[in-house]
N, C-alpha and C positions, 0 to 999 in steps of 0.2 A: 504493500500500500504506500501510494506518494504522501505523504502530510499533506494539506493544507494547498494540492493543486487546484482545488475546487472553491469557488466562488458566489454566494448567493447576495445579491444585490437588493436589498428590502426598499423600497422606494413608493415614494409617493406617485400620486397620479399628479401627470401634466410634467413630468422628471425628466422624460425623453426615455424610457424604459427601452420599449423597442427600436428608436433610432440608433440607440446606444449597441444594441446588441448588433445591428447590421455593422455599424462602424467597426465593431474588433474585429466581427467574420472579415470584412474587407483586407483586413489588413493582415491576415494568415492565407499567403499565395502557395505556399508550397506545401500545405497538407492535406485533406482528405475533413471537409467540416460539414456536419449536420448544425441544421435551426429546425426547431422545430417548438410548437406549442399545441394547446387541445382544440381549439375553436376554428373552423374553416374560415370565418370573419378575419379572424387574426393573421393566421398565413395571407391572406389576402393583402393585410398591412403590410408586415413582412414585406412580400415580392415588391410593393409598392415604392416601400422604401429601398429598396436593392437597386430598383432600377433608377428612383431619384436619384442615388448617390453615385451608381454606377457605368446606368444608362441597360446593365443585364443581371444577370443572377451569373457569378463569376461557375464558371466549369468545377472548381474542387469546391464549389457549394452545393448541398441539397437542403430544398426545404422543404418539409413534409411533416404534414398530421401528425398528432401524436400517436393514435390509433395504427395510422399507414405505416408508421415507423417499425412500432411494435409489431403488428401481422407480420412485415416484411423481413428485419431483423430478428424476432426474438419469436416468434410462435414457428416458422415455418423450417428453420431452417436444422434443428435439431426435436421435430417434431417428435419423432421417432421415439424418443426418449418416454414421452409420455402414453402415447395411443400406434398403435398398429394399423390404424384408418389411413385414405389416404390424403394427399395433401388439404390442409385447410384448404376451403373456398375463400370468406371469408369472414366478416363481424356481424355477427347480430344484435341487433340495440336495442337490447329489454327493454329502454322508456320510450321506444318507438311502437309498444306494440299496447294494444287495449288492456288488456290482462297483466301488466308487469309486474302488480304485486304479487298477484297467485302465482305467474312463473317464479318468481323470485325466492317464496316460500318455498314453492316445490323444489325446488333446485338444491336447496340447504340439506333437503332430507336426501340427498343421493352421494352418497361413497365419495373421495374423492378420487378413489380406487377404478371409479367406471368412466368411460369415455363420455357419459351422458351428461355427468356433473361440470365438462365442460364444452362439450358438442352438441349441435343441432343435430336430427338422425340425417340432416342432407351438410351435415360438416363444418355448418358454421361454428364459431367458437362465440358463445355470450360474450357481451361486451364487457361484462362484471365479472368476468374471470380469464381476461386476455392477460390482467399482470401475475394474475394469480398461478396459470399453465405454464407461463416464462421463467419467474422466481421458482418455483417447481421442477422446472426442467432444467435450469442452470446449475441449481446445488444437485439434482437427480445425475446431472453429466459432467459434475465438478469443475463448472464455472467454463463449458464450452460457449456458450454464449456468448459472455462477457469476453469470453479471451478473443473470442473470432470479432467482436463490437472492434478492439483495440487495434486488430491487425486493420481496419476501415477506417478509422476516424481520430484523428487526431483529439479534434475540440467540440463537443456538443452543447450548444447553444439554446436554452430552455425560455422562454417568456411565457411570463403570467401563470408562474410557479402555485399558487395560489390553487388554481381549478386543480390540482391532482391532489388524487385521497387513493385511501384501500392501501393494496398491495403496488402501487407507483411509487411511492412511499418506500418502500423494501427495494424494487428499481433501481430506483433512484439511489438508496445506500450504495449497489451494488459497482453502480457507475462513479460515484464518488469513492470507492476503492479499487477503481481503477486503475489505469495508466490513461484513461481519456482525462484534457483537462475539458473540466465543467465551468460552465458562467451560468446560471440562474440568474432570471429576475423575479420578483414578487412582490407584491403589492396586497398584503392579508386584507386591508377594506374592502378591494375591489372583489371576493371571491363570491361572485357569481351564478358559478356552473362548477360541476364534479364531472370528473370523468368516468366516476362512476357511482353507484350508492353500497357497496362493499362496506360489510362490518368492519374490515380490518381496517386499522388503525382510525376509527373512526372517532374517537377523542381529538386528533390533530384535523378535523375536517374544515375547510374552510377557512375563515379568519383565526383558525387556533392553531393555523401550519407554523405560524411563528413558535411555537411551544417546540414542537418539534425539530424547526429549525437552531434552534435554543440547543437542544441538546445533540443536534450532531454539533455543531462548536463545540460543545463541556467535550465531545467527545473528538477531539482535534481532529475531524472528517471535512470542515467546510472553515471558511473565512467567511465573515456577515458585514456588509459594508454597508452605507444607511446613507439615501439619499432623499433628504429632505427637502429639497430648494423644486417649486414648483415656477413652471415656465408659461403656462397656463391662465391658470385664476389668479382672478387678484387676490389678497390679502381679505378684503371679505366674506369671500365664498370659500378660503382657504379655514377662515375662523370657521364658519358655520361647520365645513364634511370633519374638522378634527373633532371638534365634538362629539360627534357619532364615536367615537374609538379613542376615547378620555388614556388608555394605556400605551397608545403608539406614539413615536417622537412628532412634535409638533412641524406643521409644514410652515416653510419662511416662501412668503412670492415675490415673484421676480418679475411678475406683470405688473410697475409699475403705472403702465398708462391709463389715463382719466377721462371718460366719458362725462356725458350728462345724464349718464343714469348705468351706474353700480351699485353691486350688491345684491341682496336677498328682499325680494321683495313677494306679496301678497295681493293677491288680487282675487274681485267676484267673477261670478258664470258672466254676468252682466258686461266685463270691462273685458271680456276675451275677445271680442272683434275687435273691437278698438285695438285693443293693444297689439295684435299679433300686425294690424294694419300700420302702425308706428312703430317699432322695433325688431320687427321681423323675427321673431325667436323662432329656435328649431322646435319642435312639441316634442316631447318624453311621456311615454305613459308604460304603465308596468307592463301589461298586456293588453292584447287585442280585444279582452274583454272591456277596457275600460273606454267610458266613456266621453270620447274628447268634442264633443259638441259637434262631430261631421270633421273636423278639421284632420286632416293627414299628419299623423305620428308616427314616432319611431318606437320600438319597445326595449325599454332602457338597458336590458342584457344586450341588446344589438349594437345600440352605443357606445360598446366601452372600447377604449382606444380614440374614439372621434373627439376631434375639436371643433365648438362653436363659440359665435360671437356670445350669441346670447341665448336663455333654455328655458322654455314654460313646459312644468310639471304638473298634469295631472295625479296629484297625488290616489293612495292608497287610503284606509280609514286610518288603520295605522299611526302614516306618516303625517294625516292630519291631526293625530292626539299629539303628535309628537312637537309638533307646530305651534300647538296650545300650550302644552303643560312643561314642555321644555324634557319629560321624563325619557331616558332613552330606553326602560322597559316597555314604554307605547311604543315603540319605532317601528316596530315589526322588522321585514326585512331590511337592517341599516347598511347592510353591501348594496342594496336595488340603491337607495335615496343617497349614497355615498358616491357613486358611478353616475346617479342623473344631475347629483348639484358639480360635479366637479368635468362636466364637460365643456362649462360654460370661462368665457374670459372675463366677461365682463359683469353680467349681470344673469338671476336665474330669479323667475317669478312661478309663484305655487298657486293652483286656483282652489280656492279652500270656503266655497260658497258656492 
């Protein structure tokens, strides 16, 4: 094991997380590097910024799903090890299907002994147990996996460290006792999406990966660097998302400039035309269930990563007690309302009427 090759970058949003991480890829021409994150939104960032900085995605880069990573590196290629079937096809997505709880239960009561507990009978592998068949199969083939990752890749590149739970978690250890060096980024407020819903490690799920990040340091596996300075929001929409996560270092902004209308503001059902006719703000609503008075929004897990001038939140009830009372036990989901206030530079209005 290298000490301390491995890197996770804890940062605020609006930090420049992702441009950051194309910058270092760039600048390693002679090795063999994966990028890679869970959200197909995100890779989309990615490539976007490769070609901004680049004009291409350089040839010793790949960037690829985190899912596509794993089928491709880590389930297929010592499959052998686990099942006798023949090659994986490929992912089946339990939360894509009507049924996911009852699969999901079902699934727990079967062996992990039998090919069912992690195959479809037409070969796919659940999406909830692709890290599970990998970390299984690497210590099953005494780290062929991992050794054959090393022979490919010099430097593997992770954004939005944050969305992996379960057994990625275990992964991930195994990649930071490597010989690959690692750069993480993460951002615990922003943790929006799981890659999967796996018991394992489910204490560190979400905004509590920093716990875990925590102690691979205690455990000299990682270095934790902490980038606070936001390049984004101003200073009062910076005050308002720390709130939400009273335990993380506080953000300092670096968007100093001055409209005629900053900050967190309030408004009725009544002053929504008007206003959206006067400052043009993006809309945010949690989902498509919500209702934005006809006007075209986004839904604020789709949003993360985007920059806007300005952002009207169709809040939740939630994040309307939370509006009121200042309590951040009313918040409900404070990653959803942490992602929709901090997309904004200038100013973010909530309709709460």
């Amino acid at each position: 094991m290298l000490l301390n090759k491995s890197k996770v970058i804890v940062a605020c949003a609006g930090s420049g997380k992702t441009k950051g991480i194309v910058e270092e890829a760039l600048k390693l021409r002679k090795q063999k590097v994966l990028v890679t994150t869970y959200t197909n939104e995100n890779i989309d960032q990615i490539i976007t910024f490769f070609i901004e900085k680049n004009g291409c995605i350089p040839a010793n880069v790949t960037v690829q799903p985190w899912f596509s990573f794993l089928l491709r590196e880590g389930v297929r290629p010592y499959q052998n090890q686990m099942t006798q079937r023949g090659r994986v096809k490929s992912i089946f997505f339990i939360e894509n299907t009507k049924d996911a709880g009852k699969l999901k239960k079902k699934l727990r009561y079967i062996p992990e002994s039998q090919d069912s507990h992690y195959l479809t009978e037409k070969n796919y592998i659940y999406s909830d147990k692709v890290s599970k068949f990998i970390y299984k199969c690497d210590k099953r083939s005494k780290g062929l996996i991992s050794k054959r990752l090393e022979k490919i890749y010099g430097s593997i590149f992770i954004d939005e460290l944050q969305d992996f739970a379960g057994y990625d978690l275990d992964l991930l250890e195994i990649l930071f006792n490597s010989h690959i060096n690692i750069l993480a980024v993460v951002d615990p407020r922003q943790a929006t999406f799981s890659t999967n819903t796996a018991q394992k490690n489910r204490q560190y799920k979400k905004s509590k990966i920093y716990l875990w990040l925590n102690g691979e340091k205690s455990k000299n596996k990682i270095k934790i660097e902490e980038k606070n300075d936001c390049y984004r929001c101003n200073q009062q929409i910076c005050n308002f998302a720390d709130k939400l996560f009273p335990d993380l270092p506080r953000t300092v902004s670096k968007n100093t400039r001055l409209t005629k209308h900053d900050g967190i503001f309030c408004i009725s059902s009544e002053e929504v035309s008007a206003y959206i006719s006067r400052y043009k703000p993006t809309i945010l609503r949690y989902s498509k269930k919500t209702n934005t008075l006809g006007f075209p929004a986004i839904n604020i897990g789709l949003s993360k990563g985007r920059t806007y001038d300005r952002v009207l939140i169709f809040p939740t009830n939630p994040m309307l007690e939370y509006l009121k009372t200042k309590e951040l036990s009313k918040a409900g989901d404070k990653t959803k309302l942490y992602v929709a206030v901090t997309r904004a530079k200038y100013s973010v209005a909530f309709v709460v009427e």
